[in-house]
mmCIF file of the N, C-alpha and C atoms, coordinates in Angstrom:
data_MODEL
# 
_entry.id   MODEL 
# 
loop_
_atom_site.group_PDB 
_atom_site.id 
_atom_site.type_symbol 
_atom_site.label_atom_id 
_atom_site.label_alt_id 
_atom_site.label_comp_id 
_atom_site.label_asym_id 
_atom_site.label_entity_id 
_atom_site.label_seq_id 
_atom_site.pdbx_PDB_ins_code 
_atom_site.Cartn_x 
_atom_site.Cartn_y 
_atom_site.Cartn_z 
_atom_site.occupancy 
_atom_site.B_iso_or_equiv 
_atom_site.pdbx_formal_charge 
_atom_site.auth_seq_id 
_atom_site.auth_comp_id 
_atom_site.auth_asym_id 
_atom_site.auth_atom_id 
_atom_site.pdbx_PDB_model_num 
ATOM 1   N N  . UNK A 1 1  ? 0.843   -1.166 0.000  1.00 0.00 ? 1  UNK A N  1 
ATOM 2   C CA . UNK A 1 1  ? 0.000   0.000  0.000  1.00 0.00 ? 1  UNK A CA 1 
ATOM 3   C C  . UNK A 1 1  ? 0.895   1.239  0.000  1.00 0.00 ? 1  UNK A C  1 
ATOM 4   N N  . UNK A 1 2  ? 0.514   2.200  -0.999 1.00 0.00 ? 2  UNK A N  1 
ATOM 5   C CA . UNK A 1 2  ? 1.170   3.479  -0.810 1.00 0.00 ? 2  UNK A CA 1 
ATOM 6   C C  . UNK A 1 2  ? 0.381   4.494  -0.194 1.00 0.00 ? 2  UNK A C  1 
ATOM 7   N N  . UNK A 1 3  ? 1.104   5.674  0.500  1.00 0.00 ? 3  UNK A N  1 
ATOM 8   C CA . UNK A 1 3  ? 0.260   6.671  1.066  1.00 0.00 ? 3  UNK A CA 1 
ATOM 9   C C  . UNK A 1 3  ? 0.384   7.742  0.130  1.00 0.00 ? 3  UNK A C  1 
ATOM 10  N N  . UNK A 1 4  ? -0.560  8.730  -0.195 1.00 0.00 ? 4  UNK A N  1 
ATOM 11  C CA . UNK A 1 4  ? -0.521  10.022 -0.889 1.00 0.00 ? 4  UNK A CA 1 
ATOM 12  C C  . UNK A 1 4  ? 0.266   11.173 -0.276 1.00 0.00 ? 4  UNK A C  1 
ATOM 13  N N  . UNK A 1 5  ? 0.238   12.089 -0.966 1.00 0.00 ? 5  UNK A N  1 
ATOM 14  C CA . UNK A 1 5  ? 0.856   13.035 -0.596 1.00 0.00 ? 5  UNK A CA 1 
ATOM 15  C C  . UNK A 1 5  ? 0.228   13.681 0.479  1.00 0.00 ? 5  UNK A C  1 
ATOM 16  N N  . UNK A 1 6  ? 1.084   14.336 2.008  1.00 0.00 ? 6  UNK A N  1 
ATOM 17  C CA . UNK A 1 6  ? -0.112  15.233 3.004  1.00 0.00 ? 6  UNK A CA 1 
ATOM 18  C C  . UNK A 1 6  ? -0.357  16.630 2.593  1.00 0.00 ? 6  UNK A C  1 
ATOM 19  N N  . UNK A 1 7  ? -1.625  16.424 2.649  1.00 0.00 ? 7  UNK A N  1 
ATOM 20  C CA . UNK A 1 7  ? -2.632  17.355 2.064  1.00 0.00 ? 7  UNK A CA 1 
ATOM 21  C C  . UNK A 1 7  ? -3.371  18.833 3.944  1.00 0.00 ? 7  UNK A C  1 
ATOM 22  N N  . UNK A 1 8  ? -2.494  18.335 4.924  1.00 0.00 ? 8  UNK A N  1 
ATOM 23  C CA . UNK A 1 8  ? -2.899  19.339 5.626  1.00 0.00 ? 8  UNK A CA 1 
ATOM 24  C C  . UNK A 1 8  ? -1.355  19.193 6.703  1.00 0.00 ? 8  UNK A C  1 
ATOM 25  N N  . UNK A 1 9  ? -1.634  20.434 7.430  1.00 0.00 ? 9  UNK A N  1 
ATOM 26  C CA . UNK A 1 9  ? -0.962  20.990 8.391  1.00 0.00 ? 9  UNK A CA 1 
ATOM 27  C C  . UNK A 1 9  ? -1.591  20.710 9.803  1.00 0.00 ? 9  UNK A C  1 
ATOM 28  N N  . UNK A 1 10 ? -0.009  20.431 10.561 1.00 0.00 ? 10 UNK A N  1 
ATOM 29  C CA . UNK A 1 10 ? -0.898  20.024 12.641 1.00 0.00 ? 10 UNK A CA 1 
ATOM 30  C C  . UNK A 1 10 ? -0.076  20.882 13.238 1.00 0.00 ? 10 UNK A C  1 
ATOM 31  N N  . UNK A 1 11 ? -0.825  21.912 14.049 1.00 0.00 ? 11 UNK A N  1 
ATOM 32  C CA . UNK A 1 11 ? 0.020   22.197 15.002 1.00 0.00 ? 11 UNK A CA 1 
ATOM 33  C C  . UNK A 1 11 ? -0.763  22.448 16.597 1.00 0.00 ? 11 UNK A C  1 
ATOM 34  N N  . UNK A 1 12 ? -0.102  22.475 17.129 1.00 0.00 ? 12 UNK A N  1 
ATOM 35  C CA . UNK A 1 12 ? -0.309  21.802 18.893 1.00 0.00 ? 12 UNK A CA 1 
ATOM 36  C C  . UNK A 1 12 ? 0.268   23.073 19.470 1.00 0.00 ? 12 UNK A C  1 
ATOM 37  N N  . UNK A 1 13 ? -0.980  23.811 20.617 1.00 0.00 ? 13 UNK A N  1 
ATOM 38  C CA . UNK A 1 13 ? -0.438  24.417 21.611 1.00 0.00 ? 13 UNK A CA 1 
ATOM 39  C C  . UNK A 1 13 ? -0.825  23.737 23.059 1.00 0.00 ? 13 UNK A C  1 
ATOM 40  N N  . UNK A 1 14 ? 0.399   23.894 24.075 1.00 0.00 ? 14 UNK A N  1 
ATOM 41  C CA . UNK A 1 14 ? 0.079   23.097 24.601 1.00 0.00 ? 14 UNK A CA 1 
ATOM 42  C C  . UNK A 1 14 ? -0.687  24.083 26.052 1.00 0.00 ? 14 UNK A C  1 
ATOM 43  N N  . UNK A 1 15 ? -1.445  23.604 26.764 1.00 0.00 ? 15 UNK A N  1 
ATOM 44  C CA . UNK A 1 15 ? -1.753  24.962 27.903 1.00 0.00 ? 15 UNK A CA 1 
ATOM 45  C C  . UNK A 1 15 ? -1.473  24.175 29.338 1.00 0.00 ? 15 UNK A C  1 
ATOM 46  N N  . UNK A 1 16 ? -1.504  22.676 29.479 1.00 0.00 ? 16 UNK A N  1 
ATOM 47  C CA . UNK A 1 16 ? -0.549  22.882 31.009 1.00 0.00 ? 16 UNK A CA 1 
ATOM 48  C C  . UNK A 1 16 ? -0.061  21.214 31.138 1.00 0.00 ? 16 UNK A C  1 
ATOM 49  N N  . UNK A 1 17 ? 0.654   21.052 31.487 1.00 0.00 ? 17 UNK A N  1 
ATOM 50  C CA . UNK A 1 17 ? 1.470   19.671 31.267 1.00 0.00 ? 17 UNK A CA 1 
ATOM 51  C C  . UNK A 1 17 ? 1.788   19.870 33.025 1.00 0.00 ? 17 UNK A C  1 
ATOM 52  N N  . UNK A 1 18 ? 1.746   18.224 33.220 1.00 0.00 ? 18 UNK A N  1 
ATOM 53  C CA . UNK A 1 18 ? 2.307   18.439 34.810 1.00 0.00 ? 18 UNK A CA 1 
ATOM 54  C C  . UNK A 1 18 ? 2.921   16.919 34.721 1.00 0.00 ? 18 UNK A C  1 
ATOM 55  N N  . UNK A 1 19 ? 3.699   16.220 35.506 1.00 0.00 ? 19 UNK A N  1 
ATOM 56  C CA . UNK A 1 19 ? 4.118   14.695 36.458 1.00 0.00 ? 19 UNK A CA 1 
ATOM 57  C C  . UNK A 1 19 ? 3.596   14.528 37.575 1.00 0.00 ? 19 UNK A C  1 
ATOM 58  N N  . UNK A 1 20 ? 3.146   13.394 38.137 1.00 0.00 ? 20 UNK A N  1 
ATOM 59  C CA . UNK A 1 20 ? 3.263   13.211 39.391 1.00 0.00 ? 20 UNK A CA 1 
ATOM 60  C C  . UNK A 1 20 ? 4.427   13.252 40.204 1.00 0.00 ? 20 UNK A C  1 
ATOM 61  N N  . UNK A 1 21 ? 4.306   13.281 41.550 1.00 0.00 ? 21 UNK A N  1 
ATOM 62  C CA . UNK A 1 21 ? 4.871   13.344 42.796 1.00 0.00 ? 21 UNK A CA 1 
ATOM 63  C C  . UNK A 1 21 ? 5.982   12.319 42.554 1.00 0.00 ? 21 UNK A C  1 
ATOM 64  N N  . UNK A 1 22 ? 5.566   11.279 41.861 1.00 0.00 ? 22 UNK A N  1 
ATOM 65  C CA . UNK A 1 22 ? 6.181   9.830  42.153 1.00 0.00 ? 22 UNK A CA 1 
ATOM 66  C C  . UNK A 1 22 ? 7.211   10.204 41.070 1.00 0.00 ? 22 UNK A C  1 
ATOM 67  N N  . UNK A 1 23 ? 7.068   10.879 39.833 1.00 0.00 ? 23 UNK A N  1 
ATOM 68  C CA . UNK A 1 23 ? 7.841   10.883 38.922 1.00 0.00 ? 23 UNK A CA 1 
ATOM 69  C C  . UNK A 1 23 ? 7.882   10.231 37.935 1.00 0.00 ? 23 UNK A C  1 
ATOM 70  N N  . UNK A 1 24 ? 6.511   9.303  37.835 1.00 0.00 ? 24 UNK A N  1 
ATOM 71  C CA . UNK A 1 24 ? 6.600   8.481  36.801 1.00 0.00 ? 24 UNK A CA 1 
ATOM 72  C C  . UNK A 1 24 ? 5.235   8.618  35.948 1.00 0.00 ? 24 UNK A C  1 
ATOM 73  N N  . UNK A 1 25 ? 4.540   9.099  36.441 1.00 0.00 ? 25 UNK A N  1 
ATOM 74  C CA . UNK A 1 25 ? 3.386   9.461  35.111 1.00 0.00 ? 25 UNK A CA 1 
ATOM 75  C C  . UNK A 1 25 ? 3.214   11.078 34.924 1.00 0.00 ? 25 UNK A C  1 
ATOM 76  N N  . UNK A 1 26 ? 2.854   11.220 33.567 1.00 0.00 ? 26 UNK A N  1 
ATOM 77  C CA . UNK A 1 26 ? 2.834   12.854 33.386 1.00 0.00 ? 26 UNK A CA 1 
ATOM 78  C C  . UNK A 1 26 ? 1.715   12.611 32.669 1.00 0.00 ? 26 UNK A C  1 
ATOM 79  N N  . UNK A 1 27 ? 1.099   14.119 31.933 1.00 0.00 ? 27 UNK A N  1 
ATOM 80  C CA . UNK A 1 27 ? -0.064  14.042 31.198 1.00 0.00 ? 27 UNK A CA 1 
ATOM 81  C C  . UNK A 1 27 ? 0.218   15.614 31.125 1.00 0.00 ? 27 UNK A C  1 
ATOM 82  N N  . UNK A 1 28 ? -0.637  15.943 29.689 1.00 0.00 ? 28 UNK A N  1 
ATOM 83  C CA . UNK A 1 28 ? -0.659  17.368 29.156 1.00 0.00 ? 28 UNK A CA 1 
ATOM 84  C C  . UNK A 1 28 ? -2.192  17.371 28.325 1.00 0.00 ? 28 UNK A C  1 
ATOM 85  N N  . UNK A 1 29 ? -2.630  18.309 28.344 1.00 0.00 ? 29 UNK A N  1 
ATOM 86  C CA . UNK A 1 29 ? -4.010  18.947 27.573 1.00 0.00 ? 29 UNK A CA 1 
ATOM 87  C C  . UNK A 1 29 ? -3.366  19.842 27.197 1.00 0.00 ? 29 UNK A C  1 
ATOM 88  N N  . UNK A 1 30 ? -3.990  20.143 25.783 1.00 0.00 ? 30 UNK A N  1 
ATOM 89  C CA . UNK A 1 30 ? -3.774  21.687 24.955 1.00 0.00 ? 30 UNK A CA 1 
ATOM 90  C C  . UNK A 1 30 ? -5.125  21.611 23.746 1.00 0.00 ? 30 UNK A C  1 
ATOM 91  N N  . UNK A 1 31 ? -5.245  22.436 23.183 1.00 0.00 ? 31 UNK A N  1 
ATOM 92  C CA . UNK A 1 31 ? -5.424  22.426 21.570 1.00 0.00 ? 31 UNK A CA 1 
ATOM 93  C C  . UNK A 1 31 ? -4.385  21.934 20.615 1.00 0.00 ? 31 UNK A C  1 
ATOM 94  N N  . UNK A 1 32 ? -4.862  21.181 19.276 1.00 0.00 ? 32 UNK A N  1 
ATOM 95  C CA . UNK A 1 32 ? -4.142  21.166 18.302 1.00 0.00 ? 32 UNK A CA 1 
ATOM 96  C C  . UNK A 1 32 ? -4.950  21.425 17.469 1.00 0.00 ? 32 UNK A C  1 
ATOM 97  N N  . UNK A 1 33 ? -4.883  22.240 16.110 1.00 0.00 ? 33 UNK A N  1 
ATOM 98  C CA . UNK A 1 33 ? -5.083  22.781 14.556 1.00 0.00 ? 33 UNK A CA 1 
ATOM 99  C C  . UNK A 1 33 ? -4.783  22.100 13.828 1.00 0.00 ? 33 UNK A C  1 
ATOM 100 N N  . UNK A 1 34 ? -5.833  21.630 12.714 1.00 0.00 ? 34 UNK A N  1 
ATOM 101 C CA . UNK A 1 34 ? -5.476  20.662 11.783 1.00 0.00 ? 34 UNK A CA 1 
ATOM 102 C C  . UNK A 1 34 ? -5.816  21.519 10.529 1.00 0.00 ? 34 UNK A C  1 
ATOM 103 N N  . UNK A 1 35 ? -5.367  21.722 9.693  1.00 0.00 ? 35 UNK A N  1 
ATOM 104 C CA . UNK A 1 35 ? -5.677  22.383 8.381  1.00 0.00 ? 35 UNK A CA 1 
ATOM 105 C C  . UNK A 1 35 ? -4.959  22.126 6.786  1.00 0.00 ? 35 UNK A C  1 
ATOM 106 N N  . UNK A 1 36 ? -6.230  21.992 6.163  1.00 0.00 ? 36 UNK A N  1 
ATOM 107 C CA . UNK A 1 36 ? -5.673  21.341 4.702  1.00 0.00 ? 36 UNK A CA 1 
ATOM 108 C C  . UNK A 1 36 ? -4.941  22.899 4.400  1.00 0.00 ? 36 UNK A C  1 
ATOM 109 N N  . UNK A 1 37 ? -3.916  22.687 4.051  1.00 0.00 ? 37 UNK A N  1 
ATOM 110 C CA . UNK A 1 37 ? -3.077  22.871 2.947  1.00 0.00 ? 37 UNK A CA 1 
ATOM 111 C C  . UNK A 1 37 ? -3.847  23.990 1.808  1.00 0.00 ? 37 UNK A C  1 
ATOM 112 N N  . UNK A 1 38 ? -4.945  23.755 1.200  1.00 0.00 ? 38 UNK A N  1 
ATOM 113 C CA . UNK A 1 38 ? -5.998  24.449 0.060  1.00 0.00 ? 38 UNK A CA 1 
ATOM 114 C C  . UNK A 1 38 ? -6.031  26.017 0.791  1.00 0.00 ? 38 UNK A C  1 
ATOM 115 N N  . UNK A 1 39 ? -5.840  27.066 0.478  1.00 0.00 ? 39 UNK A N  1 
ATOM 116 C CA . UNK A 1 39 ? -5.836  28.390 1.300  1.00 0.00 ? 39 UNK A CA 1 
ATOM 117 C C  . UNK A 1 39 ? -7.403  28.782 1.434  1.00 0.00 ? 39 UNK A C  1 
ATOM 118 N N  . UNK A 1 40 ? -8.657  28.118 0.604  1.00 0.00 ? 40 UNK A N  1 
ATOM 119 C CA . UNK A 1 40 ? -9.852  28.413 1.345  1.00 0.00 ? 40 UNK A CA 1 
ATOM 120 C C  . UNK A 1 40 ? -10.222 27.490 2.352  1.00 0.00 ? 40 UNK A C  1 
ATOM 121 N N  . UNK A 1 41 ? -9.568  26.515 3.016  1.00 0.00 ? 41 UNK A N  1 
ATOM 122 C CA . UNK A 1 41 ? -10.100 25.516 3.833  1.00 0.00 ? 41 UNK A CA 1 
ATOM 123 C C  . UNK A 1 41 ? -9.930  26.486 5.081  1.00 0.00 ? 41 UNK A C  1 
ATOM 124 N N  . UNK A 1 42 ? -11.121 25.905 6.465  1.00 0.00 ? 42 UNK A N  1 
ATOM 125 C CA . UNK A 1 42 ? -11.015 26.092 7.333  1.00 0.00 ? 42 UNK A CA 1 
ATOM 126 C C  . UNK A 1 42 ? -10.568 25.034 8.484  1.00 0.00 ? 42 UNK A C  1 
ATOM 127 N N  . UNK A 1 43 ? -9.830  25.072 9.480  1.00 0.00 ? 43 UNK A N  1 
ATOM 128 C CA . UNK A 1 43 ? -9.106  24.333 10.423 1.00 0.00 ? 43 UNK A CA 1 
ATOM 129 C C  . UNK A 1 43 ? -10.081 24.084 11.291 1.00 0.00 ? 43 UNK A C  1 
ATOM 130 N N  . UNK A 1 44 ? -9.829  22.695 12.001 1.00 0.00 ? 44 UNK A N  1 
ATOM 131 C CA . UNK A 1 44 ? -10.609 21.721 12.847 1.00 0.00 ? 44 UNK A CA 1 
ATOM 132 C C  . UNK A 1 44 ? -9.749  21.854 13.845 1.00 0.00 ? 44 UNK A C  1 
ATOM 133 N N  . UNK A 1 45 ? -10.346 22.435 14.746 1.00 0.00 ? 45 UNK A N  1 
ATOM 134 C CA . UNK A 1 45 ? -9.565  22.171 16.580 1.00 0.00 ? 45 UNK A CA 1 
ATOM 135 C C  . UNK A 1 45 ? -10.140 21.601 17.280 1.00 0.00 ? 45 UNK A C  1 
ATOM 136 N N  . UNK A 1 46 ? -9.303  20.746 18.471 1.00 0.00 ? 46 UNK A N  1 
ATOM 137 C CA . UNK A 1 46 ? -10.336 19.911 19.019 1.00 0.00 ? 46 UNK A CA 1 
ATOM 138 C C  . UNK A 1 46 ? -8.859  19.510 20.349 1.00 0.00 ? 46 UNK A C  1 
ATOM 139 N N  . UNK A 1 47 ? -9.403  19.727 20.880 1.00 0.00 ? 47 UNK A N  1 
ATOM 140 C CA . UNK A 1 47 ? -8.842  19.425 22.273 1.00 0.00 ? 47 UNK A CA 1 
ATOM 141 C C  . UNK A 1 47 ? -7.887  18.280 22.720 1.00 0.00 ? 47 UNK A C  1 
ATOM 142 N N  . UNK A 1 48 ? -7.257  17.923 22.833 1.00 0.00 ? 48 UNK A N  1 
ATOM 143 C CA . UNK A 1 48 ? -6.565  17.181 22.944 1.00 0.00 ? 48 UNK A CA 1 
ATOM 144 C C  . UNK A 1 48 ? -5.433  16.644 24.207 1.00 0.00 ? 48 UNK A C  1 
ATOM 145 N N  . UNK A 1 49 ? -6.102  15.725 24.480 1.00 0.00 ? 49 UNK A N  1 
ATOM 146 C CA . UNK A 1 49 ? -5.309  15.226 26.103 1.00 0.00 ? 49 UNK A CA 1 
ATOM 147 C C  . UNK A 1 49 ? -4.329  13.616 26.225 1.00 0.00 ? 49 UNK A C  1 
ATOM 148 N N  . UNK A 1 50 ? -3.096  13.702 26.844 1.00 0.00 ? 50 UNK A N  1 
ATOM 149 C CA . UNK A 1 50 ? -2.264  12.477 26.688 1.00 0.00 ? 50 UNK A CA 1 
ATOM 150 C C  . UNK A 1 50 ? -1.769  12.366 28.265 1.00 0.00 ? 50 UNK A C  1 
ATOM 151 N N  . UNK A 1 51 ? -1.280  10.807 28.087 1.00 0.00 ? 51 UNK A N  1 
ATOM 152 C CA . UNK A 1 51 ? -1.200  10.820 29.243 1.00 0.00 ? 51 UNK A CA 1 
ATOM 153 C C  . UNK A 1 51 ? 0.358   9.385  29.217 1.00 0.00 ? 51 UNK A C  1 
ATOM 154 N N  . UNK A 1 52 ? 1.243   9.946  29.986 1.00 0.00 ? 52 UNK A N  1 
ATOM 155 C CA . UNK A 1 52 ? 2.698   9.373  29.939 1.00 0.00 ? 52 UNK A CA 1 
ATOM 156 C C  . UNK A 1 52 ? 3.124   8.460  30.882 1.00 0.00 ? 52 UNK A C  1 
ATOM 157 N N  . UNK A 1 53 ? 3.652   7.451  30.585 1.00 0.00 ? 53 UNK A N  1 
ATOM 158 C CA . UNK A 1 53 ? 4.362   6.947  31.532 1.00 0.00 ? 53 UNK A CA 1 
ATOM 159 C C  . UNK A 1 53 ? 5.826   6.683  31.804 1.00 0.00 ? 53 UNK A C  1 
ATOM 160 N N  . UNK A 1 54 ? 6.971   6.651  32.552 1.00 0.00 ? 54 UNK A N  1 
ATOM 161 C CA . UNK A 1 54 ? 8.413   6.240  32.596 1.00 0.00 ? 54 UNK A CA 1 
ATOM 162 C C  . UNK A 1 54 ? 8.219   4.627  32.443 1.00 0.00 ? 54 UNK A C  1 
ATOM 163 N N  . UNK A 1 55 ? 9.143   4.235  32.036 1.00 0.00 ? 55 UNK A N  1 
ATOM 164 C CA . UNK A 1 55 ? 9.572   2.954  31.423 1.00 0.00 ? 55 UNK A CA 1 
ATOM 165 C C  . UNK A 1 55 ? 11.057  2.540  31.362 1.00 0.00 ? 55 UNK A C  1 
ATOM 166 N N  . UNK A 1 56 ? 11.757  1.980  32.576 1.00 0.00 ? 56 UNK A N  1 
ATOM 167 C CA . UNK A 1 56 ? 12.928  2.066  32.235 1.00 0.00 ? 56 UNK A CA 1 
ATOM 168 C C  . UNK A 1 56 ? 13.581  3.249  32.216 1.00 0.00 ? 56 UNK A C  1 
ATOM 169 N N  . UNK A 1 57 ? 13.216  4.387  32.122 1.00 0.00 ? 57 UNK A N  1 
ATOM 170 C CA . UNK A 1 57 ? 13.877  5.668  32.073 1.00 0.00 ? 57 UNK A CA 1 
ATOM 171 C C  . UNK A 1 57 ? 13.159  6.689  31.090 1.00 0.00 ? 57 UNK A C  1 
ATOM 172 N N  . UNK A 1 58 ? 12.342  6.022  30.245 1.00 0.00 ? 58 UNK A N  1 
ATOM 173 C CA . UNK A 1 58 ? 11.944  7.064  29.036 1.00 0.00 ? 58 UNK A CA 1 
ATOM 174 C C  . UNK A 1 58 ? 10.339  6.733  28.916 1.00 0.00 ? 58 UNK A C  1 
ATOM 175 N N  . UNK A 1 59 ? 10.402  7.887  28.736 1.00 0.00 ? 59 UNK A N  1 
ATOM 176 C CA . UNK A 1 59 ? 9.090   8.337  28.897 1.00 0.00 ? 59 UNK A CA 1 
ATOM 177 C C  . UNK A 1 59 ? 7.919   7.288  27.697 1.00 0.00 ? 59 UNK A C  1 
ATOM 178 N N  . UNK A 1 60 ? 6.670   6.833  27.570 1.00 0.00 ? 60 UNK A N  1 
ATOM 179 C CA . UNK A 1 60 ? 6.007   6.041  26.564 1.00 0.00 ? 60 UNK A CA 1 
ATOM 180 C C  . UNK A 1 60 ? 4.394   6.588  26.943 1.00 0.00 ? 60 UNK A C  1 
ATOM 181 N N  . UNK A 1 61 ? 3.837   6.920  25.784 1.00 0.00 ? 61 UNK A N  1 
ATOM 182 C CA . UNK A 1 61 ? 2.711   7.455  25.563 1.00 0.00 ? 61 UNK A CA 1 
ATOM 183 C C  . UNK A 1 61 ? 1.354   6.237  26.029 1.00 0.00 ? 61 UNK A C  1 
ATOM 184 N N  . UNK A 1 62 ? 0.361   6.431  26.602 1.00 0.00 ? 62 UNK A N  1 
ATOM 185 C CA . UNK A 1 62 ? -0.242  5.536  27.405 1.00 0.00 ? 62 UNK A CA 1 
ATOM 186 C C  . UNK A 1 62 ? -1.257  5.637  26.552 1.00 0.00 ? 62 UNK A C  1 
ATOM 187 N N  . UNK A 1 63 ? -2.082  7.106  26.185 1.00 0.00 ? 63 UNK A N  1 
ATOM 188 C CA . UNK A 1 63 ? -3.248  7.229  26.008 1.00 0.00 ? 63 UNK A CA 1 
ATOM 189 C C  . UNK A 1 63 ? -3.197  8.880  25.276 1.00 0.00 ? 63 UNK A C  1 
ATOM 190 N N  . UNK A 1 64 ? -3.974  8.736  24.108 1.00 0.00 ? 64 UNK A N  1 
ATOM 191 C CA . UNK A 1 64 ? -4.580  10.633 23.470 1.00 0.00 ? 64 UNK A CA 1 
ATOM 192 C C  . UNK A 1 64 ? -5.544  10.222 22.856 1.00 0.00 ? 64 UNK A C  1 
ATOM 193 N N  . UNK A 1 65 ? -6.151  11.127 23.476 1.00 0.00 ? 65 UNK A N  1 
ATOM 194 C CA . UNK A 1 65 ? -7.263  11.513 23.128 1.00 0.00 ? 65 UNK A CA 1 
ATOM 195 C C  . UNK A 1 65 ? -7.730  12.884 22.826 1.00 0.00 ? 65 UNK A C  1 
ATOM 196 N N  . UNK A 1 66 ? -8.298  12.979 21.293 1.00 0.00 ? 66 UNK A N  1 
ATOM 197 C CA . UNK A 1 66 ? -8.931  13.866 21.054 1.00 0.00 ? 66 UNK A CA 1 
ATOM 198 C C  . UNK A 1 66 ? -10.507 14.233 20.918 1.00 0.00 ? 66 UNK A C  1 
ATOM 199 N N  . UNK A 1 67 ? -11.062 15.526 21.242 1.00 0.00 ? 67 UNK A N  1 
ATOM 200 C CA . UNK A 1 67 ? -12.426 15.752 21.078 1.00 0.00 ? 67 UNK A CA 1 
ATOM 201 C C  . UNK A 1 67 ? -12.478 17.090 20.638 1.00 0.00 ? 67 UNK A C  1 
ATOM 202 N N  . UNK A 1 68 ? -13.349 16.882 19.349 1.00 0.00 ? 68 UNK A N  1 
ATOM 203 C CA . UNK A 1 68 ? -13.478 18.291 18.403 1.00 0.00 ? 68 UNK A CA 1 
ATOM 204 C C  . UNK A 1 68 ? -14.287 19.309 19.284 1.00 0.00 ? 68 UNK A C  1 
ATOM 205 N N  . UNK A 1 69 ? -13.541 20.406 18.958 1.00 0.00 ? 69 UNK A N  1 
ATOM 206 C CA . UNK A 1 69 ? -14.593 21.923 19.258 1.00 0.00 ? 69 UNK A CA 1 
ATOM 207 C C  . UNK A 1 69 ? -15.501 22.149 18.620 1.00 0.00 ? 69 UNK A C  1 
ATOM 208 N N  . UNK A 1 70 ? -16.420 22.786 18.880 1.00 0.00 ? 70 UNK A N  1 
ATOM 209 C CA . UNK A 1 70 ? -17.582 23.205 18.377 1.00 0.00 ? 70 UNK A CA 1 
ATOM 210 C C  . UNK A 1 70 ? -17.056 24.229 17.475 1.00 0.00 ? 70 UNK A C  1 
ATOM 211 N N  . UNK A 1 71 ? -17.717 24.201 15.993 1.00 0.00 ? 71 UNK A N  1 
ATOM 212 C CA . UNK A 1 71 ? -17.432 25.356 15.351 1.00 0.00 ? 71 UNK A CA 1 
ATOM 213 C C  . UNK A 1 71 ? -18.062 26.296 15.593 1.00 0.00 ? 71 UNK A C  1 
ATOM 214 N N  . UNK A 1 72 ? -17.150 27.721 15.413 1.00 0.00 ? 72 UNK A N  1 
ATOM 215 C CA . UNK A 1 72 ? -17.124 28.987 15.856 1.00 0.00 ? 72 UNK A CA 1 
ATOM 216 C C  . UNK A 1 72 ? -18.121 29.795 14.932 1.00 0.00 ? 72 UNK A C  1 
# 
């Protein structure tokens, strides 16, 4: 199977990231922007939350989840 060419843009702000006490799980919420590429398209934001764990020393993604915003 081949993939096509990407046809949009992601970008991620993030608004508060923290770890636990223990030092071994973290998690962050922000917005991320998704937008085609086409200069009349409009961008899909939608909330977006993850959640981390240590492993041996390095960090491994547990869980993201996204949920769209209501358009404006």
């Amino acid at each position: 199977m081949r993939l096509g060419p990407v046809t949009a843009e992601w970008t991620w702000t993030s608004l508060f990231a923290g770890v636990s006490i223990s030092g071994d799980l973290g998690y962050t919420y922000g917005i991320y922007e998704l937008r085609e590429k086409a200069p009349a398209s409009f961008p899909n934001e939608e909330i977006m939350r993850a959640s981390w764990k240590k492993v041996l020393g390095d960090w491994k993604l547990v869980i993201d989840v996204a949920d769209p915003l209501p358009r404006k």
